[in-house]
PLY file of the C-alpha trace (Angstrom):
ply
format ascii 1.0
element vertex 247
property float x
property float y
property float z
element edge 246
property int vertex1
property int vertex2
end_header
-34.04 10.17 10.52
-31.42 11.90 8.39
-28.14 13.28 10.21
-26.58 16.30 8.54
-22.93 16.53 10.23
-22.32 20.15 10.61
-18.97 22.27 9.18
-19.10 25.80 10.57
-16.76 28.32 8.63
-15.30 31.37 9.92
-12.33 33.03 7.89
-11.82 29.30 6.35
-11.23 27.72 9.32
-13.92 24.60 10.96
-15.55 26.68 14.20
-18.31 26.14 16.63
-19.85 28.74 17.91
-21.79 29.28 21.52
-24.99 31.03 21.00
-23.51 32.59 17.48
-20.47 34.50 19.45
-18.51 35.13 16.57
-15.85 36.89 18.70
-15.27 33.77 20.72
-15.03 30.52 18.48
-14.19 27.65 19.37
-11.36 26.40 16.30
-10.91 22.68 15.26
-7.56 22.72 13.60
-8.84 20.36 10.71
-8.75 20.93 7.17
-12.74 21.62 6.14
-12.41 20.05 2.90
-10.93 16.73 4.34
-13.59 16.60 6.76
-16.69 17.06 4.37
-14.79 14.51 2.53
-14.62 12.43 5.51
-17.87 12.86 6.35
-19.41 11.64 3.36
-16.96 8.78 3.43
-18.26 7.72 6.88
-21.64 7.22 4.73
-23.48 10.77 5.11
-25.36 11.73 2.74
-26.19 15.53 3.01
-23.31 17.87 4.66
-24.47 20.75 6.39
-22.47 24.15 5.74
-22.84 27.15 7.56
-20.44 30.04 6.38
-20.24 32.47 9.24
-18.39 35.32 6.99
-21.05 34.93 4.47
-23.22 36.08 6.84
-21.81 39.20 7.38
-20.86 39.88 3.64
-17.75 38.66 3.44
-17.32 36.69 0.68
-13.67 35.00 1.43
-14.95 31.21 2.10
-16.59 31.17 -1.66
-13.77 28.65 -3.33
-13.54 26.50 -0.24
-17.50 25.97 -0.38
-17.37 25.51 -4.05
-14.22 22.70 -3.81
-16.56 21.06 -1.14
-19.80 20.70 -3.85
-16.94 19.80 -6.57
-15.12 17.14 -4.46
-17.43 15.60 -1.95
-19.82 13.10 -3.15
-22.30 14.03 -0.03
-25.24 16.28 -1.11
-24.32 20.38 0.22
-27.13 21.94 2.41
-25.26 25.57 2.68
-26.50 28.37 4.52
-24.97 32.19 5.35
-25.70 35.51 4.32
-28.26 34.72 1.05
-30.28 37.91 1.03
-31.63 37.88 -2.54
-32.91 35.61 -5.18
-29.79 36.00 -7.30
-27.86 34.55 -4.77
-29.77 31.48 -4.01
-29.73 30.90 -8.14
-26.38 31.64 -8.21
-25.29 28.59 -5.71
-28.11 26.15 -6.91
-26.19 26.74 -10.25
-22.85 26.07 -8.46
-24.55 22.57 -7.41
-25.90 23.12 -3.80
-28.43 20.67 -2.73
-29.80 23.24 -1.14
-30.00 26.77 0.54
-30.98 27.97 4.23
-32.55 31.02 4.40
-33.19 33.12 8.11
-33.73 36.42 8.45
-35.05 36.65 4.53
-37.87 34.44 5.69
-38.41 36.84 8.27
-37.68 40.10 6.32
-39.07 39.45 2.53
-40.83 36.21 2.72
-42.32 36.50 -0.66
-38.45 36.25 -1.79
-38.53 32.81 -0.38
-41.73 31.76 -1.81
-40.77 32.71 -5.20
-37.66 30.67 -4.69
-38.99 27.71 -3.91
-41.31 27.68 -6.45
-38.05 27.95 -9.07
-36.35 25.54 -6.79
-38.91 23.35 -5.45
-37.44 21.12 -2.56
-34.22 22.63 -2.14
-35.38 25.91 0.21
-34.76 24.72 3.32
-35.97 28.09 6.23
-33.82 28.46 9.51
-36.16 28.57 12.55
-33.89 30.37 15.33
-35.89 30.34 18.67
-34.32 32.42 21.83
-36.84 33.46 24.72
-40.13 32.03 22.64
-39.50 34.30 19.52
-37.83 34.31 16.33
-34.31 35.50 15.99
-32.66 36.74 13.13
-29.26 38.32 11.85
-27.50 35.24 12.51
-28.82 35.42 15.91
-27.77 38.75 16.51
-31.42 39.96 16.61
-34.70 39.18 17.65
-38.12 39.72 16.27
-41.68 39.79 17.64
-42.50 36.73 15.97
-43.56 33.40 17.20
-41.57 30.13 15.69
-45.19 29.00 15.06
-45.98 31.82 12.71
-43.31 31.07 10.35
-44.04 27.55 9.91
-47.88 28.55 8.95
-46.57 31.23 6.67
-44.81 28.95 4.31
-47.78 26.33 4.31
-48.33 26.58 0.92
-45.04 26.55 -0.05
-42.57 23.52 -1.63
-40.08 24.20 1.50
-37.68 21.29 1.54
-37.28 21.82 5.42
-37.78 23.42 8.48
-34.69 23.43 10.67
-35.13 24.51 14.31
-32.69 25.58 17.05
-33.29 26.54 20.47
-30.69 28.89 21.06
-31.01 28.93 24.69
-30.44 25.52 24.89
-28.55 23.97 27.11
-27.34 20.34 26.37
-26.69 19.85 29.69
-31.02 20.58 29.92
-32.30 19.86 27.10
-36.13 18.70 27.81
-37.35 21.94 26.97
-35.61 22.23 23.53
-36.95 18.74 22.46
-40.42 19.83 23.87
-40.21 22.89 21.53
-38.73 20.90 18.77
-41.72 18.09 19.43
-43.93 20.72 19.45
-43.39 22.60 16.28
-42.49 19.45 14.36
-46.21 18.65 15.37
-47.96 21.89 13.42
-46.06 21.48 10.20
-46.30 18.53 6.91
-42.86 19.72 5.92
-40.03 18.22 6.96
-38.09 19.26 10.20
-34.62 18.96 11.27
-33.46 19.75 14.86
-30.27 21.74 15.40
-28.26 21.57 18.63
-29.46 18.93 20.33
-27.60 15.83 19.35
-24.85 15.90 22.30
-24.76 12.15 22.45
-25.90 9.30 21.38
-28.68 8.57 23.84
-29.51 12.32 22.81
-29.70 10.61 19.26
-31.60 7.75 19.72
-34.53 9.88 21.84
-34.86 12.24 18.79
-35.04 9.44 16.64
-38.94 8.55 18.19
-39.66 12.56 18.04
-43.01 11.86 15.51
-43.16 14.03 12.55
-39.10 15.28 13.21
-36.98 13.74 9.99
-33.29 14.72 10.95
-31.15 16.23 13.13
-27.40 18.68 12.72
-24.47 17.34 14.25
-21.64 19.82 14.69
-19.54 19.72 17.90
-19.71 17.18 18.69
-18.43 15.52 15.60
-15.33 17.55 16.15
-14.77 16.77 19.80
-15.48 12.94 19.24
-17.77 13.01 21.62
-20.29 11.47 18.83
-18.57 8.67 16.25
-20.74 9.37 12.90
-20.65 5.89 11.50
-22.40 4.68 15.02
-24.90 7.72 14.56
-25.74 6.87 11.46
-26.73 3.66 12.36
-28.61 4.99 15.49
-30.84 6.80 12.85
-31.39 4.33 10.06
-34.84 3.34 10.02
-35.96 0.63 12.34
-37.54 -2.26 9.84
-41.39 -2.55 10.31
-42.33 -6.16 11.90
-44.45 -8.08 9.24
-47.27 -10.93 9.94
-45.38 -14.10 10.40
-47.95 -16.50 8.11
-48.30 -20.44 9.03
0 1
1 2
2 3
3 4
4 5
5 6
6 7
7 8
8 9
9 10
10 11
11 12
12 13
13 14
14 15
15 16
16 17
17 18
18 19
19 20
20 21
21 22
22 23
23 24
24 25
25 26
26 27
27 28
28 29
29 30
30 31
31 32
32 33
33 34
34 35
35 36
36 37
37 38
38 39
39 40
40 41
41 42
42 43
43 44
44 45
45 46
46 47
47 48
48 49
49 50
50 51
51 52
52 53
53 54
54 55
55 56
56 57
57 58
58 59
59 60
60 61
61 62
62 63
63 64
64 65
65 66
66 67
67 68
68 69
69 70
70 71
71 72
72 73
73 74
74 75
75 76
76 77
77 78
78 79
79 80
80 81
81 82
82 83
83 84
84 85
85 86
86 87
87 88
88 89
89 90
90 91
91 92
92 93
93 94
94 95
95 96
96 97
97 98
98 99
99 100
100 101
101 102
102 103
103 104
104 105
105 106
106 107
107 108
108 109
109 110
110 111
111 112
112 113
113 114
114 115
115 116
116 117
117 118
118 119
119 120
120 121
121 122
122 123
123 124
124 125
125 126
126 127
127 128
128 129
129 130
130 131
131 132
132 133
133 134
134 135
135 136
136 137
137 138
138 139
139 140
140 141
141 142
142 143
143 144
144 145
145 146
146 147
147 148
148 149
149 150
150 151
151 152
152 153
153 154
154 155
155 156
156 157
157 158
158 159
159 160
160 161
161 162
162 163
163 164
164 165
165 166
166 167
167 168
168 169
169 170
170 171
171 172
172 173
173 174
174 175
175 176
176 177
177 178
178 179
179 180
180 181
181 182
182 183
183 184
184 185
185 186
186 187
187 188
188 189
189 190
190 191
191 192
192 193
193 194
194 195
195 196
196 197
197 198
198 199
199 200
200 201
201 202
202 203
203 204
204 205
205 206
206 207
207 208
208 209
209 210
210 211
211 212
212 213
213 214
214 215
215 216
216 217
217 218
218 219
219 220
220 221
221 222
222 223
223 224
224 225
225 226
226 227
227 228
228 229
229 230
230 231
231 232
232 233
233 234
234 235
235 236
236 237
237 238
238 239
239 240
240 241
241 242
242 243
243 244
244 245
245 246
């Protein structure tokens, strides 16, 4: 399983968010550079970025995301506010890894087949899930659309990922997310990645035997120390496949 420690940006600052609340973040009063840095240094290999002003057109984080690709030696899975082709180009040619796409998979899917088809294995599509449908607008929104029905509509499609989040979750509760993530993961080849419900650990090491899920976001806590990264990634490395013992 492959962690992807989480930096949320709003007006340049490290956030987390509950339920995408923009009006009430939580701040971490750490410099987001340092702590991509750090987060590759801790042995990461793919940072997760999700710029929150992107999202609603503001385009104010731009230099801090590029000085993260330029200066961290992690790989840059970025998401926020891409609503055309030209933009996903645009920060493939700044060096992303790769680009998360929401409500364009919901609103012009065809954009997001035609990107990854130019940029096969690095179109990763956000699956948003709040009361059994699909949300969308950074979570502002929701459509009539079953999680299900996005997963089948990009079938045919080089998608490097799925990544899901229950946004009613509760990590106090979570069965029900990890059913829905279990679930989902289940109808899909490509890859999924669960967000929000690595709390712990033990939260960690249950996903880790999820069949057919590949990673898992870390955000929060990463920031509140509730979760140590170099311990999580060794929670997730593969466990070594017992061979024949020949006499």
């Amino acid at each position: 399983m492959i962690l992807y420690p989480l930096i949320e940006l709003l007006d340049g600052r490290c956030v987390s968010l509950f339920r995408g609340r923009l009006e009430e973040p939580q701040i971490w009063h750490v410099d987001p550079l340092a702590k991509a840095q750090e987060f590759a240094q801790a042995g990461a290999e793919w940072v997760h970025i999700t710029d929150f002003d992107a999202l609603q057109g503001n385009e104010r984080n731009e230099e801090l995301v590029r000085e993260i690709i330029r200066t961290t030696s992690a790989s840059i899975q970025l998401g926020g506010g891409f609503r055309s082709l030209k933009r996903i180009e645009e920060w493939i040619d700044a060096g992303v890894g790769r680009v998360v796409v929401g409500t364009l998979a919901i609103q012009q899917p065809d954009i997001v087949k035609q990107a990854a088809l130019a940029f096969p294995g690095q179109i990763v599509v956000a699956v948003d899930v709040y009361k059994g449908r699909v949300a969308s607008e950074g979570w502002r929104g929701q459509s009539a659309l079953e999680p299900a029905s996005i997963l089948k509509s990009f079938v045919e499609d080089p998608i490097a990922a799925f990544i899901i989040t229950d946004i009613d979750a509760d990590l106090n509760e979570s069965e029900d997310s990890l059913a829905l993530v279990t679930q989902l993961s289940s109808e899909t080849k490509t890859p999924v990645i669960a967000r929000g419900l690595a709390g712990s650990l033990d939260d960690l090491s249950r996903m880790k035997y999820v069949p057919h899920l590949s990673g898992a976001l870390i955000g929060r806590a990463l920031f509140d120390k509730t979760i140590d990264l170099s311990e999580a990634l060794e929670i997730a490395k593969p466990v070594p496949e017992e061979r024949a013992k020949f006499i």
